[in-house]
N, C-alpha and C positions, 0 to 999 in steps of 0.2 A: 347682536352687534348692529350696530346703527350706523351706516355710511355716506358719504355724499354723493350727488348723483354726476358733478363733474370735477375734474382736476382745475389745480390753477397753475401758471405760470411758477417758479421757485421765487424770482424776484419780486412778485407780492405775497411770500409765504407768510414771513414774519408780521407782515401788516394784518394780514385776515386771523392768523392766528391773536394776537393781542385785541382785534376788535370781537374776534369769536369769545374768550372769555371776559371781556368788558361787558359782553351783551345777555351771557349765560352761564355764569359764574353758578348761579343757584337750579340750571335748570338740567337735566337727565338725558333731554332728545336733541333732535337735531330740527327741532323743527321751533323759529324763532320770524319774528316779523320782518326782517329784511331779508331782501331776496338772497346779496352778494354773499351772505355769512353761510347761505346752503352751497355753493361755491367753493367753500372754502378748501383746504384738504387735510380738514381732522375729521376724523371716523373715533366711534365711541363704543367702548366694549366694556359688557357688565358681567362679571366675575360674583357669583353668588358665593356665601359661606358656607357651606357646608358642616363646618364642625366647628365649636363654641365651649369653651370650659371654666368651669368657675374657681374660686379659691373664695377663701374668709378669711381677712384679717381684724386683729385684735387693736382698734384705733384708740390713737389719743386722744381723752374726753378731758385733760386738765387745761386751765390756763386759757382760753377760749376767749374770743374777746365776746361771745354771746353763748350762755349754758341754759339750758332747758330743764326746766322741769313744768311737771301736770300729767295728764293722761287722755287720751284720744281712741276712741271706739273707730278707725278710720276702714271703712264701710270696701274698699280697696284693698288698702295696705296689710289692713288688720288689725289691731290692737297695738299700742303703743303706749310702755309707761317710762317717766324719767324721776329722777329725783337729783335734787341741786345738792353739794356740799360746800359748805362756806369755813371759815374759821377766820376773825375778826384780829388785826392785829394787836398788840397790848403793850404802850409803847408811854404808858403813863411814866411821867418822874413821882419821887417820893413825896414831891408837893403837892400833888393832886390826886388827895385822901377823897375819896369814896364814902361819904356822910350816909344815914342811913334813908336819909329822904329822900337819895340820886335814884335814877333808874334807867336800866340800859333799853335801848332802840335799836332793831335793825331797820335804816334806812337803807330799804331793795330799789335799784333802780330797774323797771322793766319795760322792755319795748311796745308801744301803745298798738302800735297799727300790727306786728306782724305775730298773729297769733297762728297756730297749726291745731284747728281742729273747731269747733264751734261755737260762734264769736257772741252767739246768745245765751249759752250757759252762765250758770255761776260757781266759778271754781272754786273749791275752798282748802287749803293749805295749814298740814300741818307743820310743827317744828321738834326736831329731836336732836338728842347729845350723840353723837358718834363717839365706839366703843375703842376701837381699834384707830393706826397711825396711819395715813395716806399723804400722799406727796404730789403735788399738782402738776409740775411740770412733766413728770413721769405715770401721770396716771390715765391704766387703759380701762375698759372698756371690760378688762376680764379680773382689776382687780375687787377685790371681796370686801365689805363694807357695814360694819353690824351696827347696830342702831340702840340705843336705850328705851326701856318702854317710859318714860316718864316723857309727857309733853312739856316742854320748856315755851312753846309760843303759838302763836295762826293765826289766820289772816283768811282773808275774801277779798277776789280781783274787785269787790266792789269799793274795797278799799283803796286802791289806789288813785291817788290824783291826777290835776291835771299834770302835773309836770311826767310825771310815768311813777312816781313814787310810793312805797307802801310800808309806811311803818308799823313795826311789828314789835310788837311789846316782850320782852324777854325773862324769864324770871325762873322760877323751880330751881332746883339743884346748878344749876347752870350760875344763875344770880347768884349764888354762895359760894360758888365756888374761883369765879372771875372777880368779885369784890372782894374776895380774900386776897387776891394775886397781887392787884390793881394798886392794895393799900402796902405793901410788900416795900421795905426803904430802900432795899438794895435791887438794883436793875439787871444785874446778871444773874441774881437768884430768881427773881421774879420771870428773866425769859425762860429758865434752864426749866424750871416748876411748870411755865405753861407747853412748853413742846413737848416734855414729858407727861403730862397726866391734865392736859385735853388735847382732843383730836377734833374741836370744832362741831357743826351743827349740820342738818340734815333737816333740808324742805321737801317733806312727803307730798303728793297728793290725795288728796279724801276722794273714797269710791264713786262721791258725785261728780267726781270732775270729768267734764268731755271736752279738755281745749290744755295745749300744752303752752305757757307762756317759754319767753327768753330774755333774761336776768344782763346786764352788765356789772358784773362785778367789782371791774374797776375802779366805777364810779359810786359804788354801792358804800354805805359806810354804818359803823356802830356808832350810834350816838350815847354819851354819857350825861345825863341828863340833870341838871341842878338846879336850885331858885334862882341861881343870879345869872349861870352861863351855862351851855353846852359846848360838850367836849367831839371831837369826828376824829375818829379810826378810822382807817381804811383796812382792805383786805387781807389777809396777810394769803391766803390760798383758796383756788377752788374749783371744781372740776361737778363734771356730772355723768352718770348711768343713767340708759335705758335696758327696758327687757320690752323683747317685740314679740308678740302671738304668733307662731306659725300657723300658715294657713295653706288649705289645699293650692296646688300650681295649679296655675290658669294655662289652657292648652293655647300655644302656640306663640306663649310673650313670656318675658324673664321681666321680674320686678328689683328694681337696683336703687339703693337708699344710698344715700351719703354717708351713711355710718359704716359703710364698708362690709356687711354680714355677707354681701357676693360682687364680687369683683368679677369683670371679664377677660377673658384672656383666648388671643387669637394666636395662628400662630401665620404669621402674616410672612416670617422668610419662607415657609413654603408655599405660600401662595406667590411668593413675588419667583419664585422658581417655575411657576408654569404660566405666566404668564403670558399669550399667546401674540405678543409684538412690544420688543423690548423698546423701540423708538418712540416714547411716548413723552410729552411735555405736560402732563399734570396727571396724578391719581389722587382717588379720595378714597377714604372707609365712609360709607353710611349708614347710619342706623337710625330706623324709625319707629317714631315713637307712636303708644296709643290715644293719642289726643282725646278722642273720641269716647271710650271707656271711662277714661279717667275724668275728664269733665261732665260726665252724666252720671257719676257713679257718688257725686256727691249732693247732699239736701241744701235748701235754699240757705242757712246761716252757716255751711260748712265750708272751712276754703282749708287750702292748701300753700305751702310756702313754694314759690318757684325753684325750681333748682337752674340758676344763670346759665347750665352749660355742664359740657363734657370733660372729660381730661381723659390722656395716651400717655403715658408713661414706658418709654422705654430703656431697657436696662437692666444690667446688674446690678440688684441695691441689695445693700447688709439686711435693713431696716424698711420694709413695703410701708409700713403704717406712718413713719417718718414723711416718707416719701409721697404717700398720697396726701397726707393731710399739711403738710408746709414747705415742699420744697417746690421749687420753680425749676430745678435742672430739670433735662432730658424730656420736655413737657412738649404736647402737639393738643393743642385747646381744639376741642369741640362744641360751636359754639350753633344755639338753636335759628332753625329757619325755617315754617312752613312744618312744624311738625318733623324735621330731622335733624339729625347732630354730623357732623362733615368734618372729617381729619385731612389734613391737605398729609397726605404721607408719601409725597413726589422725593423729597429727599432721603426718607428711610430705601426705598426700591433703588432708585440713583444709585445709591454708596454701596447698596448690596451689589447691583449688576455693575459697577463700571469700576467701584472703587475695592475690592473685592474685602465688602467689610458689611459679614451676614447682619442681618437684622436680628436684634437681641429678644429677650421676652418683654410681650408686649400686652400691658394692664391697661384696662379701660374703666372708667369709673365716674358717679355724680360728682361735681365741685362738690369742694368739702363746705363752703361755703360761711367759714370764721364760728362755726357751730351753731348756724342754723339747722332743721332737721327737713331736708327735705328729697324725696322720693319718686318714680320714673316706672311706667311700663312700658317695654319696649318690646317689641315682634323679634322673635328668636329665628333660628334656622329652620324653622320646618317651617314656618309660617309660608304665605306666598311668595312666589318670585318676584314680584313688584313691593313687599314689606321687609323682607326680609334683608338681616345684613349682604353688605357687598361691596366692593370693588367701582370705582368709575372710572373706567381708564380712558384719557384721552390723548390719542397718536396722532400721527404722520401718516396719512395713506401711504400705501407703499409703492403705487406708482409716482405718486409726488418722490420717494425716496429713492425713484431708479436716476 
């Protein structure tokens, strides 16, 4: 506990307090460069975590506005593979017959600057027919995804241009079977035929690849290709899978990705029950991260995607996966500073102690980040007492409160 060394008058309570966190909002002590603010009469007390538990949910990987695929050896994390699924909309009228000299294009748009993994390799990409029916906006992370062995297409990031573009020439059983569709005079039999017997395409990565790109689909299109004009599809669905290499735990930090494989979970109403001076005008959760590790533990052309920040979720929810990956109810952002992540959780403790309305179960977790993929080491409970999670509670001395 960290105190001040005198009281002050009550009539300048509320003034030093609002200058005490204008001036150390970000800072742990009480030791700050003006004199009047050691004056003041708030005392600070650190409340360490002792017990920490995890849970794994099964996240939504469909519909994203950025999906991954490639593969990453990440030297930290551990091994990281993705694969993209696509399926091109088919939205031709009976006039726009399919000649045999046409030929289809996937135009992939993919993000130039933000790669996850080694920005000097050359990753090379294959393309296959998916066997089985998947659904985009419904689709996790745990559904099953079987593949055909015939290559329909690939490509090399070295193909891509400058706009971020990379066309990908399409053809094999795929091409017979979508020019069959395409030339089809009737439009309700042509859609009922393609929802029924295709399920779209599948961007592998080749074992050379060490760098994971990120697709917008959106903006991605199949082009139908002819001597006199080109025809643009847009998407019609798409989602993506990873499989991540388990790797021994590192003693004394937990590793937490945005894909949600471990979620944190505190149980913060019983800590806010032994709190040792309920009069208090701010608390935070902090958690720190390994800065250190993590920045030295990669080679000179490796980088990593930032994760913006934290989320708290508290609540009763049907649906966790829902909930961490798109909703904004019940949310306390944790957002980075100096190597920590800082939940202002003054109003969760408030409602518990005054308003007699306990604190719910409470998840902690990376931003999901609109499907970028990125990952965090942070110091667990056993670590040190200056790393480890905790509590900042800042009071009212209690002589100030007689």
């Amino acid at each position: 506990m960290y105190l001040t060394n005198k009281a002050v008058s009550v009539r300048w309570l509320i003034f030093f307090i609002l200058a005490f966190f204008s001036m150390t909002a970000c800072d742990e002590s009480n030791t700050v460069a003006i004199d009047f603010i050691q004056e003041s009469a708030i005392e600070i007390d650190t409340v360490l975590i002792n017990q920490i538990d995890f849970i794994g949910i099964d996240p939504y990987l469909g519909r994203l506005m950025y999906s991954a695929f490639g593969s990453f050896q990440d030297p930290l994390f551990g091994k990281l593979t993705s694969t993209l699924y696509l399926k091109p909309s088919i939205k031709a009228s009976s006039s726009d017959t399919v000649l045999d000299d046409m030929s289809f294009e996937m135009k992939l748009r993919i993000m130039q600057d933000e790669i996850y993994g080694d920005t000097s390799s050359t990753a090379v990409f294959d393309v296959y027919r998916i066997q089985n029916s998947w659904h985009g906006p419904s689709f996790r992370q745990s559904n099953e995804i079987n593949l055909e062995f015939e290559r329909v297409g690939g490509f090399n990031v070295t193909d891509i241009d400058t706009n971020g573009n990379v066309h990908i020439a399409l053809g094999g059983s795929w091409d017979t079977f979508y020019r069959e569709l395409f030339n089809i005079n009737d439009d309700s039999t042509r859609l009922a035929r393609y929802a029924k017997e295709d399920f779209g395409l599948a961007i592998v990565p080749k074992n050379t690849t060490n760098q994971i790109r990120f697709a917008t689909l959106s903006t991605s299109r199949l082009l139908v290709i002819g001597q006199e004009d080109t025809s643009s599809y847009s998407m019609q669905d798409w989602a993506y899978k990873i499989e991540r290499e388990t790797i021994e735990p590192i003693p004394n930090r937990m590793l937490l990705h945005n894909t949600f494989e471990k979620v944190l979970t505190i149980d913060i109403k019983s800590i806010g029950e032994q709190l040792p001076n309920n009069n208090f005008v701010r608390a935070e959760l902090v958690l720190e991260e390994d800065t250190t590790r993590a920045n030295n533990s990669l080679s000179e052309h490796e980088q990593r995607l930032n994760v913006p920040g934290f989320r708290m979720s508290e609540g009763d929810f049907i649906d966790l996966a829902y909930q961490f990956g798109f909703s904004d109810e019940n949310i306390i952002n944790g957002y980075p500073s100096e190597g920590r992540f800082r939940f202002d959780i003054t109003r969760l403790l408030n409602d518990q102690i005054y308003n007699n309305n306990p604190i719910k179960d409470s998840y902690i977790y990376p931003f999901v980040n609109a499907g970028y993929i990125g990952s965090n080491i942070l110091y667990d409970n056993n670590a040190s007492s200056d790393k480890r999670p905790r509590l900042i509670i800042h009071s009212i001395k209690s002589e100030v409160q007689k």
